[in-house]
C-alpha positions as CSV (number, residue, x, y, z in Angstrom):
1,X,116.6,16.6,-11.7
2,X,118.2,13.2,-12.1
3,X,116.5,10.2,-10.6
4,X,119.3,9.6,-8.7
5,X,119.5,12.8,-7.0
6,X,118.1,13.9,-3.7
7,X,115.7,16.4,-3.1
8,X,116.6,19.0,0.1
9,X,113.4,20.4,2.4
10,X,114.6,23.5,4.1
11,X,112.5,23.8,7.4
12,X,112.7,26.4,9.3
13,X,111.9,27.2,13.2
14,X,109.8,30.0,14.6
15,X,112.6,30.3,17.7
16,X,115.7,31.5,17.0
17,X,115.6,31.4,13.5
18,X,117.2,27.9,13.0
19,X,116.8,25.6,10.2
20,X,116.8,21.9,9.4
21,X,117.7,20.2,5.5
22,X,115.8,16.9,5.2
23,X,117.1,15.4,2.0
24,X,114.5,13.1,0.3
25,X,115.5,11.3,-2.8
26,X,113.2,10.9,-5.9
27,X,111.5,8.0,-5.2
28,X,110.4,9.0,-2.3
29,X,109.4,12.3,-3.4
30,X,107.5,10.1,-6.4
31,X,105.6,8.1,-3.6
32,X,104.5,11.0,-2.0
33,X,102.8,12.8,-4.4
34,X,100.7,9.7,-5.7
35,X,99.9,9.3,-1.7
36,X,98.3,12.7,-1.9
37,X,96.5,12.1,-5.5
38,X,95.3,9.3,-4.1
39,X,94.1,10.8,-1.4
40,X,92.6,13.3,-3.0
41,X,90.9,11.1,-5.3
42,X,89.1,9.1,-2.9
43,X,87.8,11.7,-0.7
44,X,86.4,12.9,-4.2
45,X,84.7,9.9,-4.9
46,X,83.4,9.4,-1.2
47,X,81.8,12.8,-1.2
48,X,80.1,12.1,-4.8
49,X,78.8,8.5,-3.1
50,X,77.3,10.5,-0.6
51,X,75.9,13.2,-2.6
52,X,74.1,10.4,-4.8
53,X,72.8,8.6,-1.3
54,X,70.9,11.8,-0.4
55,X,69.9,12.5,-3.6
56,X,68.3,8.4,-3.7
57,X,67.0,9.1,0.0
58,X,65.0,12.7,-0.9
59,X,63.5,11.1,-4.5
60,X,62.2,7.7,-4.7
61,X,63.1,5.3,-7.5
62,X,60.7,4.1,-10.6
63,X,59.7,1.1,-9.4
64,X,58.3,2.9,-5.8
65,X,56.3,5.7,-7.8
66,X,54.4,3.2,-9.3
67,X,54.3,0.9,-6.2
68,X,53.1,4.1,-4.6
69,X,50.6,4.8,-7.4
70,X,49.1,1.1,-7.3
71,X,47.8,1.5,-4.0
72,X,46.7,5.0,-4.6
73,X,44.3,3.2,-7.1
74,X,43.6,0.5,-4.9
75,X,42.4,2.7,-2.4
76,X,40.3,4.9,-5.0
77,X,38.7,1.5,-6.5
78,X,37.6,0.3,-2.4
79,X,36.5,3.7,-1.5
80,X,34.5,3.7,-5.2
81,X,33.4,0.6,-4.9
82,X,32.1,1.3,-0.9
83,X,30.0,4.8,-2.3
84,X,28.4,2.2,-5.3
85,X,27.3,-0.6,-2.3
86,X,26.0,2.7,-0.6
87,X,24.6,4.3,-4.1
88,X,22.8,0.7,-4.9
89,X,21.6,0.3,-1.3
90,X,19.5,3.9,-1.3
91,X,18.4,2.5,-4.6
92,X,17.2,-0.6,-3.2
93,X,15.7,1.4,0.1
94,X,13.5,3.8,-2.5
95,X,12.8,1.2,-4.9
96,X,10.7,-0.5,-2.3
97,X,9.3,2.4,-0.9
98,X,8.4,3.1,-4.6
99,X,6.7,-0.5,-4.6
100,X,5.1,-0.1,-1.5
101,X,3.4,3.7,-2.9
102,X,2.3,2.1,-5.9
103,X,0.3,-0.5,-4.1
104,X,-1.5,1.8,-1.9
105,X,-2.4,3.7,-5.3
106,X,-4.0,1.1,-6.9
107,X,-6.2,0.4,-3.7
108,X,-6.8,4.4,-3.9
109,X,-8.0,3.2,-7.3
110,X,-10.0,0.8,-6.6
111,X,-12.0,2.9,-4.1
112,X,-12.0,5.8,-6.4
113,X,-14.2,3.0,-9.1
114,X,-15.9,2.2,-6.4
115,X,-17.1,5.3,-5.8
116,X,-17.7,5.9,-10.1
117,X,-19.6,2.5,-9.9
118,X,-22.2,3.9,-7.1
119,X,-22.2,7.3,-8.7
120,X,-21.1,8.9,-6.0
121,X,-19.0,10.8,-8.5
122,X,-19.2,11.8,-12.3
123,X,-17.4,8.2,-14.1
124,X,-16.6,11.2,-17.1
125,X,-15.2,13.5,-14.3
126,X,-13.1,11.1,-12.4
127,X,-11.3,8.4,-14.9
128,X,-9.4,6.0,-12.5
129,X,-8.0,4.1,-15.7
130,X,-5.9,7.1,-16.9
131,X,-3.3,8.7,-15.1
132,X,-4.4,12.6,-14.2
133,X,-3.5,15.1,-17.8
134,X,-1.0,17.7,-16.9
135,X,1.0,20.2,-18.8
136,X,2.5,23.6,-19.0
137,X,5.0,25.8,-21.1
138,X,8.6,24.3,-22.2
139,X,11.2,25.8,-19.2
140,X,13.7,28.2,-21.2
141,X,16.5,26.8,-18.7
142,X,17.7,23.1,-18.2
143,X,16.5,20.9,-15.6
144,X,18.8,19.9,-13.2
145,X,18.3,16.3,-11.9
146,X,17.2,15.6,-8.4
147,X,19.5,14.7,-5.7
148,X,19.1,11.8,-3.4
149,X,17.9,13.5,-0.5
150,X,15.7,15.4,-2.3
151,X,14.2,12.4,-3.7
152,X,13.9,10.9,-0.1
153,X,11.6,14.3,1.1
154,X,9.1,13.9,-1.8
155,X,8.7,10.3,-1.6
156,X,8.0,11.1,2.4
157,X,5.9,13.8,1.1
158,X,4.3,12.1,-1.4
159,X,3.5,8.8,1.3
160,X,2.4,11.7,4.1
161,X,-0.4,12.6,1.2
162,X,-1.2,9.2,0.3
163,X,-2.2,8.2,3.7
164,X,-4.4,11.3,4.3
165,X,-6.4,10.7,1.2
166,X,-6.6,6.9,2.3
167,X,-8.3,8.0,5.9
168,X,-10.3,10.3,3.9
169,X,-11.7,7.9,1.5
170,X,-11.9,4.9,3.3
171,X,-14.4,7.4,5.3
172,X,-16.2,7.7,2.7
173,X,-16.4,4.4,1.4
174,X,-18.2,3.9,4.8
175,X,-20.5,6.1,4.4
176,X,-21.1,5.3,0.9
177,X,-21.5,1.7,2.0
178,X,-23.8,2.6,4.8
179,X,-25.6,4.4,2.2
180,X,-26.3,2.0,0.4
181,X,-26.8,-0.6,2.9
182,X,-29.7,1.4,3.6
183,X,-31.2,2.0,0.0
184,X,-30.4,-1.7,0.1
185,X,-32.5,-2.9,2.6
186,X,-35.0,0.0,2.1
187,X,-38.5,-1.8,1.3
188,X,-39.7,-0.2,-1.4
189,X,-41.6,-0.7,-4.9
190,X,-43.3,-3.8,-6.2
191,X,-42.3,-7.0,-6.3
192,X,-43.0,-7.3,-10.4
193,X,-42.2,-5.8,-13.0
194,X,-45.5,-5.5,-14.9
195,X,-49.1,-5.9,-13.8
196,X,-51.7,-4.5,-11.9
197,X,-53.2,-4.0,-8.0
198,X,-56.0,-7.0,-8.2
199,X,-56.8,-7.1,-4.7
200,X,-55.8,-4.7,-1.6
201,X,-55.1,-5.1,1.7
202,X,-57.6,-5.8,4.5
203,X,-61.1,-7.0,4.6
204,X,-62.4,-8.3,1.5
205,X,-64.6,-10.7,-0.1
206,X,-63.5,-14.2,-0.4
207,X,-63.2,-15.1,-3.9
208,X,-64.0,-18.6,-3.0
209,X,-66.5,-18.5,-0.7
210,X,-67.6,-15.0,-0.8
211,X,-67.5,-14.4,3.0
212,X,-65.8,-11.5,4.2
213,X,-62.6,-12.4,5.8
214,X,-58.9,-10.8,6.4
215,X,-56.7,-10.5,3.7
216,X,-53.0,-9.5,5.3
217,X,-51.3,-8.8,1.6
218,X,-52.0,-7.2,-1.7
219,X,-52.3,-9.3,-4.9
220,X,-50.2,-8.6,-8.0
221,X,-51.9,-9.7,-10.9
222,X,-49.5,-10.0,-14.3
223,X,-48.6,-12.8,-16.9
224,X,-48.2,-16.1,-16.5
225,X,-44.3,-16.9,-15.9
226,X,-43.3,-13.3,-15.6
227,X,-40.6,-12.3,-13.2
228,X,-41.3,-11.9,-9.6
229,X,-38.4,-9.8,-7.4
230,X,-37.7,-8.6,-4.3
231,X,-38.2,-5.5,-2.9
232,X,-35.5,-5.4,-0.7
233,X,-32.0,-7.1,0.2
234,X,-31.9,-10.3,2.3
235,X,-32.1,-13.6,2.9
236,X,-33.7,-16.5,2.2
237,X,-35.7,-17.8,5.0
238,X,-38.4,-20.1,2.9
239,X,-38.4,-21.4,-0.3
240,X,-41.1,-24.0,-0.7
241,X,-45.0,-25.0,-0.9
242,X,-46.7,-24.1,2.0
243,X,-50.8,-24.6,2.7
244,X,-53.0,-21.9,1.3
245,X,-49.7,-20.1,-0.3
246,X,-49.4,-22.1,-2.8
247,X,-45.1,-22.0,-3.5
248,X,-43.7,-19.5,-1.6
249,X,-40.2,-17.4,-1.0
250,X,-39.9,-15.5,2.4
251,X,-36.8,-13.0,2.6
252,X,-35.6,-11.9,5.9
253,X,-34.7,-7.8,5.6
254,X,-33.3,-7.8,9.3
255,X,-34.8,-5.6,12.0
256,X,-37.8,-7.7,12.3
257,X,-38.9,-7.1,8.4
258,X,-40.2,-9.9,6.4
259,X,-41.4,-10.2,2.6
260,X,-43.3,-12.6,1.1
261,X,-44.2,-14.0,-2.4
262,X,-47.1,-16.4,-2.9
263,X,-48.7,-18.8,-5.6
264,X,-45.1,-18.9,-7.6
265,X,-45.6,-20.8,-10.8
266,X,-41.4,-21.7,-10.0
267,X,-38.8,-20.7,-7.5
268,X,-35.7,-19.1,-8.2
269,X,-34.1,-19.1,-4.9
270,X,-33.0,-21.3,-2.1
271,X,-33.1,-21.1,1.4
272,X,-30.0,-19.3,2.9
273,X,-29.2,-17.4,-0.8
274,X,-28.3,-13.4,0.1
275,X,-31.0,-11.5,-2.6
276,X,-30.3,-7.8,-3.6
277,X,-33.4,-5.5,-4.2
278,X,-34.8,-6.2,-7.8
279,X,-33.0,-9.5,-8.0
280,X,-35.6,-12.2,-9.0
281,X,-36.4,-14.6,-6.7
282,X,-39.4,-16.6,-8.3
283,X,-41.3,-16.7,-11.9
284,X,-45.5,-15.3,-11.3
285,X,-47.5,-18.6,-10.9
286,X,-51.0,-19.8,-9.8
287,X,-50.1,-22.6,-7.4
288,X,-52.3,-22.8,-3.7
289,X,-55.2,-21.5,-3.0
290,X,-55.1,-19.0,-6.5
291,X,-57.7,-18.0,-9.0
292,X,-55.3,-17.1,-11.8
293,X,-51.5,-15.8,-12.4
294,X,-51.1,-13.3,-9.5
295,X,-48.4,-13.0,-6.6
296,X,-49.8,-12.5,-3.2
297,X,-47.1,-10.0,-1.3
298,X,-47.1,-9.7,2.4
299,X,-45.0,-7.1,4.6
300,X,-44.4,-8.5,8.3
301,X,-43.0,-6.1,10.5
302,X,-42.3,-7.8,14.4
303,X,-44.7,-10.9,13.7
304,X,-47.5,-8.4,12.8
305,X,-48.5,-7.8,9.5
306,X,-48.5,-3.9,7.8
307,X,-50.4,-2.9,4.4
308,X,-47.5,-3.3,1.7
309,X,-49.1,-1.0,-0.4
310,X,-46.9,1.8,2.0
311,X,-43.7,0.0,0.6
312,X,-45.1,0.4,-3.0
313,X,-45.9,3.8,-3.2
314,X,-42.5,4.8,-1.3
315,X,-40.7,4.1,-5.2
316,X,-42.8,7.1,-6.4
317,X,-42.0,9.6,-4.3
């Protein structure tokens, strides 16, 4: 076909059977087609636009994975960080329950050398210095580690046991003190710790004047300068030189008992001083009314004097 020549469309009716000719030259023919190409083309290229715009919305792009991934680690690191404040607090919570345990041991120590000290108990039998020896065979499987709550129960346990054996002992150290409280302030023995009975209790003769007259305490005779002690906790009521006596200590026992030591070459004490059975209170002496190194002991009970010699002979029974 030339470019100058036309081109005839033949349509054709569906009544009748007629027909039209449209003539359309080759430019126009040319214009046509390229319409429809065109056409064509960009409805292509719309549909592939669209295809990668559903594609983008379904799958997110680089830079939003790791957006997305940077606060999935943020959020890990705050909720790590929130169970290590919790970790650390527990630790801090047991730590001073720990603190608190290990105090009440060591006063369960201390009262358990108390009680060594007083020999209450066997010191070889009872070692509050060492911690208790335990042992056993090697377990064939592993240990596992205790859990925090498991922790928690024994220390609970452990604090529950604690503070039974503290009521128990401190019971004990009561009665153990009462004990010896009593053996404390128990009159007993002599008051020296060698010599001899020179004179006893009672009538006697006077060794100055040789009548017979009441002598209300025993005389000790011993060495010059040798220790004189008490027979008994107390305290101090006299220490000094007083007629007849010679220097003299007094101790107070309490419950109306009084002890005293006569013709004391020196005194040891002062008045108000808390004594301890066997403690010495005064050195043996001739001052006063004496004849020689003695001490004269007396046993008041109530303002009324007893025979001391039932104190002495108590230590040998």
């Amino acid at each position: 076909m030339k470019p100058d020549d036309d081109m005839n469309i033949i349509l054709v009716g569906k009544r009748h059977g007629k027909s039209r000719v449209l003539s359309i030259n080759s430019t126009l023919a040319a214009g046509l087609l390229f319409l429809v190409l065109s056409l064509l083309v960009a409805a292509g290229w719309a549909g592939y636009q669209m295809a990668v715009q559903q594609v983008e919305a379904r799958e997110p792009t680089n830079s939003e994975l790791v957006a997305e991934w940077k606060q999935k680690l943020a959020d890990q690191k705050a909720e790590l960080a929130s169970i290590e404040e919790n970790v650390q607090q527990q630790v801090d919570a047991l730590t001073l329950r720990l603190g608190e345990i290990q105090g009440r041991l060591l006063r369960l120590d201390a009262l358990g050398q108390r009680f060594v000290e007083s020999g209450l108990v066997a010191s070889d039998e009872f070692n509050f210095d060492q911690p208790a020896a335990v042992g056993g065979p090697e377990d064939a499987l592993s240990g596992d580690s205790f859990s925090a709550p498991e922790l928690t129960r024994m220390i609970e346990e452990m604090e529950w046991r604690i503070e039974d054996r503290e009521q128990q002992l401190r019971l004990l150290d009561q009665l153990a003190s009462s004990k010896r409280l009593e053996d404390e302030l128990y009159l007993e023995g002599r008051p020296i710790t060698w010599g001899w009975l020179s004179s006893k209790y009672g009538y006697r003769s006077d060794p100055f004047t040789g009548k017979r007259t009441w002598h209300a305490g025993v005389d000790l005779a011993g060495k010059d300068g040798s220790d004189i002690i008490s027979v008994a906790g107390g305290v101090v009521t006299y220490a000094g030189e007083r007629y007849g006596y010679g220097n003299l200590v007094e101790v107070d026992h309490g419950d109306g008992l009084i002890t005293r030591y006569a013709h004391c070459k020196t005194i040891k004490v002062k008045v108000g001083d808390v004594v301890q059975k066997g403690q010495v209170v005064a050195l043996m002496g001739s001052t006063g009314r004496s004849t020689g190194p003695h001490v004269h002991f007396e046993v008041i009970r109530n303002g009324k004097s007893e025979n001391p010699e039932t104190y002495i002979k108590r230590a040998s029974r």
